[in-house]
Backbone as a printed PyTorch tensor [residue, N CA C, xyz], in Angstrom:
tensor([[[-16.8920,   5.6450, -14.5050],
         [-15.8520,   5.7480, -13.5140],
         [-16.3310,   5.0410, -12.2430]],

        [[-15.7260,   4.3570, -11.8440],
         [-16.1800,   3.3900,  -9.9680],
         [-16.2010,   4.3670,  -8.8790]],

        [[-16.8090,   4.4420,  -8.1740],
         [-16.5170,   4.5710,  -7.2280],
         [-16.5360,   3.8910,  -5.5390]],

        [[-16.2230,   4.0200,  -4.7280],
         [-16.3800,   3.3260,  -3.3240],
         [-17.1060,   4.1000,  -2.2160]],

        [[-18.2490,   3.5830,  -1.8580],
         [-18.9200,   4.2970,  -1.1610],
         [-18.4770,   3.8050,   0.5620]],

        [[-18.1400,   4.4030,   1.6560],
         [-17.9580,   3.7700,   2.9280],
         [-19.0310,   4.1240,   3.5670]],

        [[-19.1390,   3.4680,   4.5020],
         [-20.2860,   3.6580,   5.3940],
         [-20.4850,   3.2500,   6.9900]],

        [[-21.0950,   3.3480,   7.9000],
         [-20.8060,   2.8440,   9.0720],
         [-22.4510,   2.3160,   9.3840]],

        [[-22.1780,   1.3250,   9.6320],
         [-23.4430,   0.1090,  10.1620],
         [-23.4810,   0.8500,  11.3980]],

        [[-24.2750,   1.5430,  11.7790],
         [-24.7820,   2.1860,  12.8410],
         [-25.2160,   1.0100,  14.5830]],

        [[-25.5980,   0.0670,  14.3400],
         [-26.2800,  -0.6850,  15.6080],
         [-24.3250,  -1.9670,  15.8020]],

        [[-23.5280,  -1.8760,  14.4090],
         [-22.6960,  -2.3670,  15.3690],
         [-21.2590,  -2.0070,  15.0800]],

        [[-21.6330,  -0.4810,  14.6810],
         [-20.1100,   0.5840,  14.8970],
         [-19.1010,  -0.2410,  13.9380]],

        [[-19.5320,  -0.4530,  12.4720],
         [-18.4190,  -1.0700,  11.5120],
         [-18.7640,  -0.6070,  10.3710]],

        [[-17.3140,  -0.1460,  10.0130],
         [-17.3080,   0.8230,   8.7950],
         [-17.2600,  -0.6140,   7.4440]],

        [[-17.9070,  -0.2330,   6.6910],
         [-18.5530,  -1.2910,   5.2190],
         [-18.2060,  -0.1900,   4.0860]],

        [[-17.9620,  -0.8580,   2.9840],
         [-17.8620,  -0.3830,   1.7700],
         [-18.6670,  -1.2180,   0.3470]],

        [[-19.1780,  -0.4190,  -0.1620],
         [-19.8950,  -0.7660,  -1.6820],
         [-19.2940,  -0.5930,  -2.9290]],

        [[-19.5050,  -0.7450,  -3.5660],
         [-18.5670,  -0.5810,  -4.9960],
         [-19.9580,   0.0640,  -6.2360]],

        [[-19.3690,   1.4490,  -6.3640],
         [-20.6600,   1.8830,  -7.9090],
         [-19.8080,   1.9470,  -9.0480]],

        [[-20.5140,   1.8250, -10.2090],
         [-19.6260,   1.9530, -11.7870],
         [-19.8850,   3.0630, -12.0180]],

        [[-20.9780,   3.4540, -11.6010],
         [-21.5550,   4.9640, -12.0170],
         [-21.7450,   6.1860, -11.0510]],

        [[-21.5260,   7.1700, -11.2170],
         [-22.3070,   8.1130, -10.0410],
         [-23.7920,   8.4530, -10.0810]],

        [[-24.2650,   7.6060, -11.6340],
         [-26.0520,   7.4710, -11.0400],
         [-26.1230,   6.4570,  -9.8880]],

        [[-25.5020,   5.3460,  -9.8880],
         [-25.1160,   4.0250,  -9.7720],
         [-24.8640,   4.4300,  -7.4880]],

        [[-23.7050,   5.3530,  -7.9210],
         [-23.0440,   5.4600,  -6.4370],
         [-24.9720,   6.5450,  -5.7490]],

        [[-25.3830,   7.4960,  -6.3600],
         [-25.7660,   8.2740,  -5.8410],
         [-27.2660,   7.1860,  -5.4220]],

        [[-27.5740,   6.3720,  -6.0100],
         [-28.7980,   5.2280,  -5.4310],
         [-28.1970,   4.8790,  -4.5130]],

        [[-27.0170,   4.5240,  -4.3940],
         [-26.4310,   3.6220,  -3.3300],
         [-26.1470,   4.1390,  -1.8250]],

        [[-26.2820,   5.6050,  -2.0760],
         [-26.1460,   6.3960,  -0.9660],
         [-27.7140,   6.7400,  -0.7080]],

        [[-28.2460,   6.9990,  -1.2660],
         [-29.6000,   7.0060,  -1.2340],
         [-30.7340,   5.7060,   0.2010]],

        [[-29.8030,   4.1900,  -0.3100],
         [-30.2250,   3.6620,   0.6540],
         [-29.7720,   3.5980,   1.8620]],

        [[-28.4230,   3.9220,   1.7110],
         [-27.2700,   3.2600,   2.6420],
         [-28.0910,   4.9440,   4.3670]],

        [[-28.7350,   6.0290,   2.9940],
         [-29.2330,   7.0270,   4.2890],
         [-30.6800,   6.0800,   4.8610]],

        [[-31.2990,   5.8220,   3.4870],
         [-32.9230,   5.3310,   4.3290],
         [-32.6560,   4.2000,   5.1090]],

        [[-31.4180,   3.3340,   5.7880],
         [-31.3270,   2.4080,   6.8500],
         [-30.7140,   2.6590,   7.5720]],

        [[-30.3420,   3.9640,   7.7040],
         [-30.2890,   4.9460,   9.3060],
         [-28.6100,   4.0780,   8.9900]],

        [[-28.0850,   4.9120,   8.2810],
         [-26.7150,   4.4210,   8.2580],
         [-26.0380,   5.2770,   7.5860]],

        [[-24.5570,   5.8170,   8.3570],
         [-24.1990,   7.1650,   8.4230],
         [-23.0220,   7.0060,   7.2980]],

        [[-23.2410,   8.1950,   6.0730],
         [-22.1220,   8.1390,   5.1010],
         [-20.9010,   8.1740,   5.7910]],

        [[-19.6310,   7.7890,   5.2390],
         [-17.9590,   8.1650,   5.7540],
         [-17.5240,   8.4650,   4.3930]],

        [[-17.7680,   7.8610,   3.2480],
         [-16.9700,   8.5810,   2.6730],
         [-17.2660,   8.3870,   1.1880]],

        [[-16.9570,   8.9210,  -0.0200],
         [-16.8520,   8.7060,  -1.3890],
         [-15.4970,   9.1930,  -1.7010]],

        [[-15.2030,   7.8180,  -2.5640],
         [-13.8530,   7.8750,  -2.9690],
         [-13.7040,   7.4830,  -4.7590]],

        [[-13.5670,   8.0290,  -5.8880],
         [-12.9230,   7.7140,  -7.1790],
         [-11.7670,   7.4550,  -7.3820]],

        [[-11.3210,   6.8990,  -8.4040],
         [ -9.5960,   6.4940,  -8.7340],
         [ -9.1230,   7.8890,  -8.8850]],

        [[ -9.9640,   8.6300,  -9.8460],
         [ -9.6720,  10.2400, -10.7110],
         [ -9.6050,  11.0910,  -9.8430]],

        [[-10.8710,  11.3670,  -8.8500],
         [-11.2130,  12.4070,  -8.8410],
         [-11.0650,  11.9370,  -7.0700]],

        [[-10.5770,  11.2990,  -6.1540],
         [-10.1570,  11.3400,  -5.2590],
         [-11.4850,  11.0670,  -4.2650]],

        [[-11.0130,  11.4970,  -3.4260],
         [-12.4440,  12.0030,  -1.8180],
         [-13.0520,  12.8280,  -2.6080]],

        [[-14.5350,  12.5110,  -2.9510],
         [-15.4310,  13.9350,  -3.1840],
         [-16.3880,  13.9730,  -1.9630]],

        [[-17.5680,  14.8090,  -1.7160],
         [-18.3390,  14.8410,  -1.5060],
         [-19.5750,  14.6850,  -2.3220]],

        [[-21.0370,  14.9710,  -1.7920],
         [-22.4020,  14.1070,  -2.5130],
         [-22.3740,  15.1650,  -3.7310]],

        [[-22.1210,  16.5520,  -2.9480],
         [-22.8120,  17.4220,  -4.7300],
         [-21.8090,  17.1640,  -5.4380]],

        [[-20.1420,  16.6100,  -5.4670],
         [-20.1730,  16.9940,  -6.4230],
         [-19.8800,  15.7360,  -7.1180]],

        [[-20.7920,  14.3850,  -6.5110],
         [-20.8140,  13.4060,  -7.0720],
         [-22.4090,  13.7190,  -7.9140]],

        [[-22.8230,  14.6620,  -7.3090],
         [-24.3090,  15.3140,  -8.0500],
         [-24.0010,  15.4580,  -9.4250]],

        [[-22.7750,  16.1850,  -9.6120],
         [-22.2640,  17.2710, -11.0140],
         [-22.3620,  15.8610, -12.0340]],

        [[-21.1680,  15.1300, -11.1650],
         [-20.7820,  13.5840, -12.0960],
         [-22.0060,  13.3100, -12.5300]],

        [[-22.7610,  13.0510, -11.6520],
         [-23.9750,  12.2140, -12.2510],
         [-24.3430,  12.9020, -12.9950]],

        [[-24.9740,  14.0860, -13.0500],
         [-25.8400,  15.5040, -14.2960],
         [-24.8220,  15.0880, -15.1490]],

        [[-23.4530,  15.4980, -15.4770],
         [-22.6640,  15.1190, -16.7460],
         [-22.5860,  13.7100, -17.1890]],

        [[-22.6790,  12.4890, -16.1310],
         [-23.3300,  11.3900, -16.5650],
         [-24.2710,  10.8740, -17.6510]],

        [[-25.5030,  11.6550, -16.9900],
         [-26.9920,  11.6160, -17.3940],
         [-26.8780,  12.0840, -18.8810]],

        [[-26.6210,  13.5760, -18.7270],
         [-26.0880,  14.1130, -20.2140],
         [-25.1170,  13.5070, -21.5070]],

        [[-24.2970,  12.7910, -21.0180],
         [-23.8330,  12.1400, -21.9660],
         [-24.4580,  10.9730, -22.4580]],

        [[-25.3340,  10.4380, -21.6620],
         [-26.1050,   9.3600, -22.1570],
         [-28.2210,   9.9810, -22.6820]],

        [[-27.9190,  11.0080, -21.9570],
         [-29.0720,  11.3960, -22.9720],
         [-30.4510,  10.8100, -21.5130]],

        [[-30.3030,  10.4720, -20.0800],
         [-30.5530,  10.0030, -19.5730],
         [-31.4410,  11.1980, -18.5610]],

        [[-32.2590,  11.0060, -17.8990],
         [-33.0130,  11.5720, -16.5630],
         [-32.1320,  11.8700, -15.3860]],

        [[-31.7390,  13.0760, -14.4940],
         [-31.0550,  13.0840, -13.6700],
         [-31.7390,  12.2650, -12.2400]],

        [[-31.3170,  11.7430, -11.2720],
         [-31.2000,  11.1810, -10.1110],
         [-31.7320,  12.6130,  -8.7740]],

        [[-32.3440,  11.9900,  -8.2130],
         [-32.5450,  13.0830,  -6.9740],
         [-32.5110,  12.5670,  -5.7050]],

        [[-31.5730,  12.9610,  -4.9290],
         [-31.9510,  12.1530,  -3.3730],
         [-32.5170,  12.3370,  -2.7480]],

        [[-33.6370,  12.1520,  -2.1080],
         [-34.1740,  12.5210,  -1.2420],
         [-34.2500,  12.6130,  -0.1790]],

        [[-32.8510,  12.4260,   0.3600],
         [-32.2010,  12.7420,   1.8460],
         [-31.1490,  14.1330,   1.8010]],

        [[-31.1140,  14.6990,   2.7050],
         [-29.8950,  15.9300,   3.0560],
         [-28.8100,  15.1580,   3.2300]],

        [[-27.7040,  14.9890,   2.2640],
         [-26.3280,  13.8840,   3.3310],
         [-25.5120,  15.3670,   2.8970]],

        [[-24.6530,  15.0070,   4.5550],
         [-23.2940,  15.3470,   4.8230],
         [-22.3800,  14.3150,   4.7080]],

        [[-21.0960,  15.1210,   4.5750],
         [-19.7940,  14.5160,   4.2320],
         [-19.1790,  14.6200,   5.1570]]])
């Protein structure tokens, strides 16, 4: 499932967007978008609408599981 990650470039106040196929995929992508001091706005799916990180967490664990795969861990606290 895709999703669209938004984000705001912090040093020049402009909201950017990424594109994931996966929510292992989206949850790396948020992963960096925190370690360059750059503030989430938003996660968005076709399905499943505005979520927030956990419960793009769940996606990913049912992800992982269907492929038989290692779950993802962030190692940042993000808010939504």
């Amino acid at each position: 499932m895709p999703y669209c990650i938004g984000f705001e470039i912090m040093n020049r106040r402009k909201l950017a967007t990424a594109e994931a196929t996966t929510a292992r995929q989206a949850l790396l992508l948020i992963d960096q978008v925190q370690t360059r001091d750059q503030e989430l706005k938003f996660i968005r799916s076709p399905q499943e609408g505005e979520i927030g990180v956990e419960m793009l967490r769940l996606l990913a664990k049912e992800e992982n599981e269907e492929l038989g795969q290692p779950v993802v861990r962030s190692s940042h606290c993000l808010r939504r």
